[in-house]
KOLKOLKOL-599034 format. One record per residue (C-alpha): chain; y negated, x, z; residue in one letter; residue number from 1. Coordinates in pm, 1 decimal, decimal comma, always signed. Each point is the difference from the previous one (the first is absolute). Layout:
BEGIN
{pt A {Y X Z} a NUM}
...
***
This chain:
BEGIN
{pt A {-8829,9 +3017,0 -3029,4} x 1}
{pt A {+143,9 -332,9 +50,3} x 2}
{pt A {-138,0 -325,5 -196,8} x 3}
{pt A {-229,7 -109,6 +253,7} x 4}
{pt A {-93,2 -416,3 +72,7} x 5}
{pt A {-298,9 -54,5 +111,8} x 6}
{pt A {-135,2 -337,9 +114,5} x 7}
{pt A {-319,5 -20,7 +150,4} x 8}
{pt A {-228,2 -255,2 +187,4} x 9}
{pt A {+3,7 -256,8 -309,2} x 10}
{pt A {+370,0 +19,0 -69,3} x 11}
{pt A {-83,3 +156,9 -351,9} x 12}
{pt A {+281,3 +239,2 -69,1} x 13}
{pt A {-38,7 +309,5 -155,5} x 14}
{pt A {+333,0 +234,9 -163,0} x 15}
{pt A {-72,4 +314,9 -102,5} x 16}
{pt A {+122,7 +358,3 +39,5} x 17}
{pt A {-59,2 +179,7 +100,7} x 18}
{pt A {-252,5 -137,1 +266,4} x 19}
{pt A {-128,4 +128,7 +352,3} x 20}
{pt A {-241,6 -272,5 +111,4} x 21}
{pt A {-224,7 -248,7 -279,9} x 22}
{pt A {-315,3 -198,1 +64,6} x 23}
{pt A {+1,9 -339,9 +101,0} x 24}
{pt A {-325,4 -217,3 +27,6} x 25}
{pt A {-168,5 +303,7 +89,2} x 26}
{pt A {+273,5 +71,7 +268,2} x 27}
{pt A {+210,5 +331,1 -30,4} x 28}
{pt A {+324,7 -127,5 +77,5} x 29}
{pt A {+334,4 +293,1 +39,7} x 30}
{pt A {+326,1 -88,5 -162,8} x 31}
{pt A {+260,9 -88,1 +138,9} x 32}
{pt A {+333,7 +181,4 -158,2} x 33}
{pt A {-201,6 +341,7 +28,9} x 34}
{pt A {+157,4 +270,6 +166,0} x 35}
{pt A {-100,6 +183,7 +268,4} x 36}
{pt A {-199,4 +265,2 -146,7} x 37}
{pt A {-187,8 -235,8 -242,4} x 38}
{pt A {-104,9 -139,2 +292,2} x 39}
{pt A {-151,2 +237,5 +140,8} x 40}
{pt A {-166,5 +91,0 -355,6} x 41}
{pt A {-154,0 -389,1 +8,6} x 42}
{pt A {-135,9 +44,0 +340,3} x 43}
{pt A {-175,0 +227,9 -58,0} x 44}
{pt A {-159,9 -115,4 -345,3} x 45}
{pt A {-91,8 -293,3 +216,1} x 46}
{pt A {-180,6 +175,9 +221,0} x 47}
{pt A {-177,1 +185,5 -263,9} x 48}
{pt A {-68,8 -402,5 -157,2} x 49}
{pt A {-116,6 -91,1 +371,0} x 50}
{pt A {-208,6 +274,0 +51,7} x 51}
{pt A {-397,8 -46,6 +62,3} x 52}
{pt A {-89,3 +174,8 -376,4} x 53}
{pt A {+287,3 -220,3 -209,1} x 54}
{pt A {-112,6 -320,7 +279,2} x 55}
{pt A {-364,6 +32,0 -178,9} x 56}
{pt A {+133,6 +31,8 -339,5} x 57}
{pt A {+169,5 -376,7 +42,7} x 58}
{pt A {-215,9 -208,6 +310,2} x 59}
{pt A {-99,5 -6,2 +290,8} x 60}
{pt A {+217,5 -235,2 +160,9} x 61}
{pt A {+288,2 +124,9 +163,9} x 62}
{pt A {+371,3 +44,3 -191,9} x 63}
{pt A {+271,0 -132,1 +149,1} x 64}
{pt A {+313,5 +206,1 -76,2} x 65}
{pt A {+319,4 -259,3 -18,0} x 66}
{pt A {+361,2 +138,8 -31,4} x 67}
{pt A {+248,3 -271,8 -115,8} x 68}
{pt A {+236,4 -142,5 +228,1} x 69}
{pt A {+358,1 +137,5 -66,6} x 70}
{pt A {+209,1 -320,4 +4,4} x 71}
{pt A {+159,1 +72,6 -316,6} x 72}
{pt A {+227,0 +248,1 +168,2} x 73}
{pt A {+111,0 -271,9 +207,0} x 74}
{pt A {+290,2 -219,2 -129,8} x 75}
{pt A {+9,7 -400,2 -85,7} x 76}
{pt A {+242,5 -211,8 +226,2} x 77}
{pt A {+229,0 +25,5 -370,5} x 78}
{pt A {+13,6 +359,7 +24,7} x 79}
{pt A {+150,4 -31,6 +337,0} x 80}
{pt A {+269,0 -228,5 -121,9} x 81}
{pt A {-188,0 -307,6 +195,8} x 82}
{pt A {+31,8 -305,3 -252,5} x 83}
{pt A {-84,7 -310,2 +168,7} x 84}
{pt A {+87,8 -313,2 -183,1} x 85}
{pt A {+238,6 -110,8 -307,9} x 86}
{pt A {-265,5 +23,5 -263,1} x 87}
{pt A {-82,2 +287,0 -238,5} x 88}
{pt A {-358,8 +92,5 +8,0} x 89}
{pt A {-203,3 +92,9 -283,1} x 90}
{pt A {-68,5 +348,1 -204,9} x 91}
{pt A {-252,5 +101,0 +281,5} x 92}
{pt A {+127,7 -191,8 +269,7} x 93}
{pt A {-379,0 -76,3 +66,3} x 94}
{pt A {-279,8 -276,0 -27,5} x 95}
{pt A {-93,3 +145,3 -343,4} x 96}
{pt A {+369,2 -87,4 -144,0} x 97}
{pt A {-181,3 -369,1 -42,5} x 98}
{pt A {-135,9 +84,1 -386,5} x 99}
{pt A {-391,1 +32,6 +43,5} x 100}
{pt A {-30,3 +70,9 +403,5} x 101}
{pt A {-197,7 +314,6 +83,2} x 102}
{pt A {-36,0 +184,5 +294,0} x 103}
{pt A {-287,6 +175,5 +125,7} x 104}
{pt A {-90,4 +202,1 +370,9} x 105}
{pt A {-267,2 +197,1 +120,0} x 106}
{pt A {+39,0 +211,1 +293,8} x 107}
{pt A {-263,7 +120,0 +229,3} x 108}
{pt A {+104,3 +309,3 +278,0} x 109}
{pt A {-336,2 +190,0 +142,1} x 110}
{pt A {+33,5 +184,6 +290,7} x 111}
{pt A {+189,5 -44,5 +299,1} x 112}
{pt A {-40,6 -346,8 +26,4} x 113}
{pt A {-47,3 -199,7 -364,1} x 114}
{pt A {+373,5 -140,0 -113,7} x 115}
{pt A {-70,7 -313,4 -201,5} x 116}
{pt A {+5,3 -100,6 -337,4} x 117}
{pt A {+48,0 -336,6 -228,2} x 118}
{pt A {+262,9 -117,8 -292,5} x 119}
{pt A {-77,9 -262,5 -237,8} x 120}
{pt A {+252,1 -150,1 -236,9} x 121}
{pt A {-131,0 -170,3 -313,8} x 122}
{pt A {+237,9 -289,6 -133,8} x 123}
{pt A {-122,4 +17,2 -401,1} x 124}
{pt A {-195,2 +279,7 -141,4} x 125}
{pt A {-174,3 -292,4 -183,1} x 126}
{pt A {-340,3 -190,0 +123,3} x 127}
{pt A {+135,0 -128,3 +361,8} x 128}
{pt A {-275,6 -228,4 +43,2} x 129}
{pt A {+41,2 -113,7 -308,4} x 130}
{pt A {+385,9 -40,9 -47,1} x 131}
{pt A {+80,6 -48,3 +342,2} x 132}
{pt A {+372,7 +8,3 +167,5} x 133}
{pt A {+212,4 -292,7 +164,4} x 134}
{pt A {+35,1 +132,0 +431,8} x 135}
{pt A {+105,8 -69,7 +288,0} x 136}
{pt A {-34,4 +103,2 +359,2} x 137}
{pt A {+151,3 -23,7 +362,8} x 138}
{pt A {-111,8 +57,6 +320,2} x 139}
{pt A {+271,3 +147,7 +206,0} x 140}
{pt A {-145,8 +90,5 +326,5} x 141}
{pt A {-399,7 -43,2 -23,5} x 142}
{pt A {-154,3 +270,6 +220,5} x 143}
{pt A {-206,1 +163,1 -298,3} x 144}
{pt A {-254,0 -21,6 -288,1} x 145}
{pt A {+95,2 -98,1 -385,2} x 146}
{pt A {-339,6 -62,6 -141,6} x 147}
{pt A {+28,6 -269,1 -298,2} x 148}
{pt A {+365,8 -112,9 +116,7} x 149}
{pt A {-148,0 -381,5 +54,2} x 150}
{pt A {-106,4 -54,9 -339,6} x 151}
{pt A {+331,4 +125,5 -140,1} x 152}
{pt A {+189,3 -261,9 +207,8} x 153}
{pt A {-266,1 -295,2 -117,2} x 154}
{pt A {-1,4 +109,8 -321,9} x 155}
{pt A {+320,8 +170,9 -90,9} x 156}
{pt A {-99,3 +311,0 -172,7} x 157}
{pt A {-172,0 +375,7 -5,6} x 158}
{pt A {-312,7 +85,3 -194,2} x 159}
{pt A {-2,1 +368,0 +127,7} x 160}
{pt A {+163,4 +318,6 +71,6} x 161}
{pt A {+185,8 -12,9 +290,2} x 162}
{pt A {-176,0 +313,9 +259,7} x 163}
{pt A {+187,9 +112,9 +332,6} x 164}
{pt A {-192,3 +221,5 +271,0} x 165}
{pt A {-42,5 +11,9 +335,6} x 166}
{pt A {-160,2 -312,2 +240,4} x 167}
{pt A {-363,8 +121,5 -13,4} x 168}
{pt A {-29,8 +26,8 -316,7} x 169}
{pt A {+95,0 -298,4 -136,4} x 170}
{pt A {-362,9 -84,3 -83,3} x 171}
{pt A {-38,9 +328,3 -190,3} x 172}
{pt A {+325,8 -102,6 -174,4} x 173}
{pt A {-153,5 -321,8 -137,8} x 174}
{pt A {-290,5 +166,6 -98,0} x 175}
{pt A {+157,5 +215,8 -207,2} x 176}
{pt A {+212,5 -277,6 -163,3} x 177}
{pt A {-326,2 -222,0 -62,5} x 178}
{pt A {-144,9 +300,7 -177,6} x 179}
{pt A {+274,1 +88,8 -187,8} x 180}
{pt A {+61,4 -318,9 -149,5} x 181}
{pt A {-349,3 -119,1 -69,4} x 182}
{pt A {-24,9 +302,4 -191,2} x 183}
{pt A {+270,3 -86,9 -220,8} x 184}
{pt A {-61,1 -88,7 -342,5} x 185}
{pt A {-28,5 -376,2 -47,0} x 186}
{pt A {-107,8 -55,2 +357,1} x 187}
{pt A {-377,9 -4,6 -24,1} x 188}
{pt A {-52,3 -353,8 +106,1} x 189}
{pt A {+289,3 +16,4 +286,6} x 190}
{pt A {-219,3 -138,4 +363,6} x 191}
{pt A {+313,0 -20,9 +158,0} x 192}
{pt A {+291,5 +244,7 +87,8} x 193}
{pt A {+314,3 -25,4 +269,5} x 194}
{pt A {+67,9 +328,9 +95,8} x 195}
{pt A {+354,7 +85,7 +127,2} x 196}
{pt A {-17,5 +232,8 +254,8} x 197}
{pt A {+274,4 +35,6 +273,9} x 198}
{pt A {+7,0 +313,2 +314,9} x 199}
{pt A {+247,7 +129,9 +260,8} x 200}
{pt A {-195,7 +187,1 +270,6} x 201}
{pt A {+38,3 +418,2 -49,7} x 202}
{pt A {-239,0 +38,2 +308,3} x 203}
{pt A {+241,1 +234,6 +190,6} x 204}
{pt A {+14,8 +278,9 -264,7} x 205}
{pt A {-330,2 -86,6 -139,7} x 206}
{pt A {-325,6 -49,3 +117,8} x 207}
{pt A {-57,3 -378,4 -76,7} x 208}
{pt A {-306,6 -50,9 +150,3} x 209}
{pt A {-171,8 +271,8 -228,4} x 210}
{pt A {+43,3 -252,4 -320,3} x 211}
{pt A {+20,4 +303,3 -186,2} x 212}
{pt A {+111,8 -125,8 -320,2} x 213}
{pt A {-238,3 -152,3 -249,0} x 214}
{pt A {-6,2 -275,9 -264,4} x 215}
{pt A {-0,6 +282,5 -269,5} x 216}
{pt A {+271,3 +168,5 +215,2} x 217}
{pt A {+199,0 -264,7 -36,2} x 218}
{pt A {-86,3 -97,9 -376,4} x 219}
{pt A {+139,5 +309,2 -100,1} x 220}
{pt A {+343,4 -129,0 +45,2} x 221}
{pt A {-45,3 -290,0 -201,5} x 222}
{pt A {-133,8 +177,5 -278,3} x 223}
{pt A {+301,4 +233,2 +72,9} x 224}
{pt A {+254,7 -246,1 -12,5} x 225}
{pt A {+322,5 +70,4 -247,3} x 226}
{pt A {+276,4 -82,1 -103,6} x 227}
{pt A {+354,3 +221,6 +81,7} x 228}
{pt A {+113,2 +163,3 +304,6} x 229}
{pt A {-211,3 -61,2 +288,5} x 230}
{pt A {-38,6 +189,2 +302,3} x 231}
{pt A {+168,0 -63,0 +298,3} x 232}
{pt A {-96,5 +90,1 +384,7} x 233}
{pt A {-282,2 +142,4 +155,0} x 234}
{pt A {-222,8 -76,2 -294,3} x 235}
{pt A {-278,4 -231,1 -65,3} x 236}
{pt A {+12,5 -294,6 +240,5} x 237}
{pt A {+319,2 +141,2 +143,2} x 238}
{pt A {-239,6 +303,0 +123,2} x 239}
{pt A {-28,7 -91,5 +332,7} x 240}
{pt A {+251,3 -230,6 +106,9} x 241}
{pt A {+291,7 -5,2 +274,2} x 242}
{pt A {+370,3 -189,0 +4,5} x 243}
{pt A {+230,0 -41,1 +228,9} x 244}
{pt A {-157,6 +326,6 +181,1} x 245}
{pt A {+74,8 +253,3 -298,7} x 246}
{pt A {-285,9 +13,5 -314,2} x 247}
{pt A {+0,0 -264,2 -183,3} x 248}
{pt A {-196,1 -58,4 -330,9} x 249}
{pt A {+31,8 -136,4 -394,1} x 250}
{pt A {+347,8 -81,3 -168,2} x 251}
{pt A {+137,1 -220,7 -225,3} x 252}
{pt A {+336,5 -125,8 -169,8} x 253}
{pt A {+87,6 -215,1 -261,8} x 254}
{pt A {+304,7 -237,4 -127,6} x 255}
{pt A {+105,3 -120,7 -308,1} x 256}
{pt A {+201,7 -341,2 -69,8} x 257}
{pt A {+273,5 +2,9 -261,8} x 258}
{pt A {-42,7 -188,5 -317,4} x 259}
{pt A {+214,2 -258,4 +77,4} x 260}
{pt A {-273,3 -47,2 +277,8} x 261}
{pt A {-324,2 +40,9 -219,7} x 262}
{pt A {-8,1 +349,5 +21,6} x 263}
{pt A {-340,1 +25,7 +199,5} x 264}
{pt A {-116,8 +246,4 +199,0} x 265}
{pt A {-123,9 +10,1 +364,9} x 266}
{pt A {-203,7 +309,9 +139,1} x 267}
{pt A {-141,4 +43,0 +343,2} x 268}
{pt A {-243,3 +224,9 +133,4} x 269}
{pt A {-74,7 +11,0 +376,3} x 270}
{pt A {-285,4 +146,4 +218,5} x 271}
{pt A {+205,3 +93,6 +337,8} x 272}
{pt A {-121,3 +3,8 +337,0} x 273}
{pt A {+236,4 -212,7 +295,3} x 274}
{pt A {+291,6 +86,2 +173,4} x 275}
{pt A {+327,6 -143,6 +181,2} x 276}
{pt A {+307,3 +91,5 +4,6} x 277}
{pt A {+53,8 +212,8 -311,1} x 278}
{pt A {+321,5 -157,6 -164,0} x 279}
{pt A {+80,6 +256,6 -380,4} x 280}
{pt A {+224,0 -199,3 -166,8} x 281}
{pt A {+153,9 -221,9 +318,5} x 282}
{pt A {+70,1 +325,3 +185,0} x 283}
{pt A {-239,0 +61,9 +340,6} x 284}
{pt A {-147,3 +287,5 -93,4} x 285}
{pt A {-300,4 -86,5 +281,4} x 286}
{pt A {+244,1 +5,9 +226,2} x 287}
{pt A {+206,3 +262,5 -114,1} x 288}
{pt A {-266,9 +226,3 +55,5} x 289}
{pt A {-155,0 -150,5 +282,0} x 290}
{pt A {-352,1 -78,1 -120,2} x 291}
{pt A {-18,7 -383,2 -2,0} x 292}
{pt A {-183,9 -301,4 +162,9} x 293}
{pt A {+65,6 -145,8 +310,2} x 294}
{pt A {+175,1 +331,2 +91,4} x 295}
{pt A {+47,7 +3,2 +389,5} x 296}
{pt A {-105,7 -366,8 -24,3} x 297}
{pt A {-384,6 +100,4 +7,9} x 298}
{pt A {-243,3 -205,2 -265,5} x 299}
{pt A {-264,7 +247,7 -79,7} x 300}
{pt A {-89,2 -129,7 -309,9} x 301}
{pt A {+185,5 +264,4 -251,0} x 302}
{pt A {+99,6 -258,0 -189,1} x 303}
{pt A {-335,9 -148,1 -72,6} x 304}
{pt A {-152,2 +105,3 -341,6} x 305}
{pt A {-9,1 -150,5 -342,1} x 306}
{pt A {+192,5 -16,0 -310,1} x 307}
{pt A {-110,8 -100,1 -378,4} x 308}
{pt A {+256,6 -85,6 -271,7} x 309}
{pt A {-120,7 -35,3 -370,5} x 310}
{pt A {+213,4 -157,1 -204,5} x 311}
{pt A {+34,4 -27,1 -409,4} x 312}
{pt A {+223,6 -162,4 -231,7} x 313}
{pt A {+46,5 -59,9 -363,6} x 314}
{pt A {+158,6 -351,1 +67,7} x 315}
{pt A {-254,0 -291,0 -92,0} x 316}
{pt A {-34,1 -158,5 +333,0} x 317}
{pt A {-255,9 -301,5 +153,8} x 318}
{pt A {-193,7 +138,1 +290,7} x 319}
{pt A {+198,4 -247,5 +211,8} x 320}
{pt A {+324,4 +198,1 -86,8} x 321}
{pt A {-170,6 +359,1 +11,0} x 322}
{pt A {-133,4 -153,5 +381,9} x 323}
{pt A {+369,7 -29,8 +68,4} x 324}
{pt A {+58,8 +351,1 -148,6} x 325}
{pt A {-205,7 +133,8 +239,5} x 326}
{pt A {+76,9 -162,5 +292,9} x 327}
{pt A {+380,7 +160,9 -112,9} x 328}
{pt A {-168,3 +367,9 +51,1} x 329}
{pt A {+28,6 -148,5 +437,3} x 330}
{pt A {+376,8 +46,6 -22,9} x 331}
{pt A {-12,3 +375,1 -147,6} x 332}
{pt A {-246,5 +115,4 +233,0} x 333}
{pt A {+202,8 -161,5 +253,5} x 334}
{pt A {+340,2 +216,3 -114,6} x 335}
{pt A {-197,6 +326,5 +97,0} x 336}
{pt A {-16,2 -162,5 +370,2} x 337}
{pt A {-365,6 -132,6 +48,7} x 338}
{pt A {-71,5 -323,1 +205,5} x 339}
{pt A {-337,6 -13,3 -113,2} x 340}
{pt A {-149,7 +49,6 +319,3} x 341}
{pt A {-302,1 -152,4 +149,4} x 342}
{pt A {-259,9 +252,7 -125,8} x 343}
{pt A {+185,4 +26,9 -351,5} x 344}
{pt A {-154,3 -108,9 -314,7} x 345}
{pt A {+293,7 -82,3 -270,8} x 346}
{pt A {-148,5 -126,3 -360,8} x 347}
{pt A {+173,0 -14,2 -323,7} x 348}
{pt A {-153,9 -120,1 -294,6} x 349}
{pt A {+189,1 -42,5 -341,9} x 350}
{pt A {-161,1 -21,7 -348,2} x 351}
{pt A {+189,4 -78,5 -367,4} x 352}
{pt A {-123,8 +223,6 -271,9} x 353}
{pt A {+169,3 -261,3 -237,1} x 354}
{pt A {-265,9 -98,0 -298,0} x 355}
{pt A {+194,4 -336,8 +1,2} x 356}
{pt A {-123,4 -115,2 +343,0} x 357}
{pt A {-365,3 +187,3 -28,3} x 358}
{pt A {-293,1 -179,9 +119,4} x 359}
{pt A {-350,8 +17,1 -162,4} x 360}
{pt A {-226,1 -222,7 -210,2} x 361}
{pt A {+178,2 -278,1 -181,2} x 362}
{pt A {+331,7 +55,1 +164,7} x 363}
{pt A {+87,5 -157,6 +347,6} x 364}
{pt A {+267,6 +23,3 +214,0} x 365}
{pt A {+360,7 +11,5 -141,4} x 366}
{pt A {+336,1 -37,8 +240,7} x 367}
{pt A {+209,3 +253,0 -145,5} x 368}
{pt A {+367,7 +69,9 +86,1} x 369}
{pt A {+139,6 -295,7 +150,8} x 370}
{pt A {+102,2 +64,3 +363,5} x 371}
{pt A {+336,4 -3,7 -61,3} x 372}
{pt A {-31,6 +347,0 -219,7} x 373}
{pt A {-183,9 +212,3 +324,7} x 374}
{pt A {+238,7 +44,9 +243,2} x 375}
{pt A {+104,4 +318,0 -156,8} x 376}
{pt A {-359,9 +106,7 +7,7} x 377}
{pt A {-26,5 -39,2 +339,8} x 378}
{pt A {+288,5 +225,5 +60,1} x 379}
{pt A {-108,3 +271,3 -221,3} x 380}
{pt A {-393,3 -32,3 +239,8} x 381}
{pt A {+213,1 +31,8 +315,4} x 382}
{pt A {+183,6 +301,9 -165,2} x 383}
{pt A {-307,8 +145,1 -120,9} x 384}
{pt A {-196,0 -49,6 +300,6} x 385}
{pt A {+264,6 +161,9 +207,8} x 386}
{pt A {+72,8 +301,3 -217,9} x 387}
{pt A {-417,6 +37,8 -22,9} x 388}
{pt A {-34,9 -0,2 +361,0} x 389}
{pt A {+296,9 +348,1 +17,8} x 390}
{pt A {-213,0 +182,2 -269,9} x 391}
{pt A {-293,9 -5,0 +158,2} x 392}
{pt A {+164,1 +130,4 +341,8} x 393}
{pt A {+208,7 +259,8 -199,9} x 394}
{pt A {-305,1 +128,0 -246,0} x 395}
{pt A {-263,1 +17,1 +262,8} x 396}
{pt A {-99,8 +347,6 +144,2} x 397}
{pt A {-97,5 +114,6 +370,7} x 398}
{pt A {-376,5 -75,5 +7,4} x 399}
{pt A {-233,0 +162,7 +274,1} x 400}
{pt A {-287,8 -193,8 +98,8} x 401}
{pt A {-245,5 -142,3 +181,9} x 402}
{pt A {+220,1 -93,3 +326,3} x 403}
{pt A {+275,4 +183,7 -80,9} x 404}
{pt A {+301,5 +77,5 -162,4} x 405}
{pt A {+238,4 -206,5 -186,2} x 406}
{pt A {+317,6 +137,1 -149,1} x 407}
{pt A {+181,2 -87,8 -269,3} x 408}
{pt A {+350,2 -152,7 +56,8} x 409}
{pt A {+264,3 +286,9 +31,5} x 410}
{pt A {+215,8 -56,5 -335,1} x 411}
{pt A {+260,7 +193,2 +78,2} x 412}
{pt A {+30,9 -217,8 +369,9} x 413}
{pt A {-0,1 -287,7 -187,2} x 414}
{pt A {+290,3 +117,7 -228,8} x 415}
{pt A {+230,0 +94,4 +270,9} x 416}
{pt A {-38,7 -332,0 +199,6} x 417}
{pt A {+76,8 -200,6 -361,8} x 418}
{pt A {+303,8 +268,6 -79,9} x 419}
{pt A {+104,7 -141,9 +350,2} x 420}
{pt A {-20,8 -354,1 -111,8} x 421}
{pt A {+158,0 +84,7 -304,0} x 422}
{pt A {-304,8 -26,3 -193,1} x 423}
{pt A {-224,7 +167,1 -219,4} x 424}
{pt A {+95,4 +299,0 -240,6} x 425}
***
């Protein structure tokens, strides 16, 4: 038998071989490189795990059985030969390139009609409260929720882990942030805590109005959160969402300057869930395969949605430059053919994990890089942003749910038009 990855509901990842199916937070959870036959062999140990006598051996709440999404078989937009932009990006071409970013998602799938789930990125793996980071953020189009996004444009910087989900659970998404970091160590006087929470709406694929996803739910990715490769697509806040008609979901991309520029590095990671005209690369791939907004001049809203870009960087920036950063992530959305419709919520927010430019007790504000020295990070964000928004198209999976279907973008569809355009591999 193969080597078999498994990653389960807390993004803990476990190698072994070989290996049929493991235990996950009391969740069986199947592999997913087994064959065909081992399978079959898991099944049916689950249903001898699931079954009334082993069910009274462990609790008497229900067991919810949660196969992993299989988005890894799925390319990048690099893999395809799609390489927007002139810089190079880093080792993981990912958020966690920026040295001390971590990545966390918890994904929640129950029946027929539960697709939802929530991300968090931590900045430090230090106190945040404590030591907290230089940020920005910008308000694209404003039809959505960002819980603590006014005190980070008063005061210029993040205290907290930074949690995506869906729209109604926002509040369940601070809660879990406010409990998480006033049980950090050091924090036992804290009275006062900004969450940062943002949401796109998953509603068609999952049933919103259930709020089925709990502060602890969503604490678990937090306290999941890592550094490396981070999954892309229909995972963790990604779950549930739409773009541009196909599944849309979690992805991220990176850039690194040259030394002769400072060397920093930008990552992005973006929560996707709008549409337009889907533009891969300047090539009308929407178009191309007819499945675009405003076809037969008709505005039924398919374009509405949301979209959230995260942004890092190593570069020591004032919040008044890392505002500008983030108002840069506009024009890379913008390349993938949105118009930030009406009923669109666009946010970025940008952070600098710098410890020159940290804020706590003792040290105040600091302006950094002098705006002469940014312009190249604001092409590497619009890069980033851009390449961020492909991966999550390409890596997300066809997800059943609570409305419907929604497929994943055809890959090899997409190829041919580019091959046409003379791009891609």
């Amino acid at each position: 038998m193969e080597k078999a990855r498994c990653i389960c509901a807390n993004r803990a990842v476990h190698d072994q071989q070989p290996l049929i199916f493991h235990i996950c937070s009391n969740v069986p959870v199947i592999c997913q490189e087994t064959d065909m036959n081992a399978r079959l062999i898991a099944l049916l140990l689950l249903l001898i795990i699931l079954s009334p006598a082993s069910a009274d051996a462990q609790s008497s709440s229900s067991v919810t059985v949660t196969i992993s999404p299989e988005s890894s078989e799925r390319p990048r937009a690099r893999d395809l030969g799609i390489k927007p932009g002139v810089l190079t990006p880093g080792p993981l071409n990912a958020i966690t390139d920026v040295v001390g970013v971590r990545v966390g998602h918890v994904s929640l799938r129950e029946g027929d009609s539960v697709r939802t789930g929530a991300t968090a990125i931590l900045p430090h793996e230090g106190n945040l409260y404590a030591d907290k980071v230089p940020a920005g953020f910008f308000r694209g189009n404003g039809y959505g929720k960002f819980a603590g996004s006014t005190q980070i444009i008063e005061l210029g910087e993040i205290e907290t882990p930074i949690v995506l989900t869906n729209t109604l659970s926002v509040p369940q998404g601070m809660e879990a942030v406010i409990d998480w970091t006033l049980d950090r160590p050091e924090n036992e006087r804290v009275g006062s805590v900004n969450a940062v929470v943002g949401e796109t709406n998953d509603g068609y694929l999952n049933d919103i109005r259930g709020r089925h996803l709990s502060a602890a739910t969503i604490r678990q990715a937090i306290e999941s959160a890592e550094r490396g490769p981070v999954e892309e697509g229909s995972v963790g806040a990604g779950t549930g969402t739409v773009s541009f008609g196909w599944k849309g979901g979690i992805g991220t991309s990176s850039r690194q300057l040259p030394g002769l520029l400072g060397g920093y590095t930008v990552g992005v990671l973006v929560q996707t869930n709008y549409g337009g005209i889907l533009t891969i690369d300047g090539v009308p791939i929407g178009e191309e395969l007819g499945q675009y907004y405003l076809k037969n001049v008709l505005d039924r809203g398919d374009a509405d949605g949301s979209i959230i870009v995260v942004i890092a960087t190593d570069a020591p920036l004032s919040d008044r430059n890392l505002q500008r950063m983030a108002s840069r992530a506009m024009l890379g959305i913008g390349r993938t053919g949105s118009p930030a419709t009406n009923g669109s919520g666009d946010y970025a927010i940008a952070f600098s994990t710098s410890e020159d430019v940290r804020r706590g007790e003792g040290r105040g504000p600091t302006n950094g890089l002098d705006n002469g020295r940014v312009s190249p990070l604001f092409q590497a964000v619009v890069e980033a942003t851009e390449e961020a928004i492909y991966n999550a198209l390409f890596k997300a999976t066809t997800v059943v749910g609570d409305k419907g279907t929604v497929e994943a973008i055809d890959i090899e569809a997409v190829l041919s038009v580019m091959n046409r355009y003379g791009r891609g591999r």
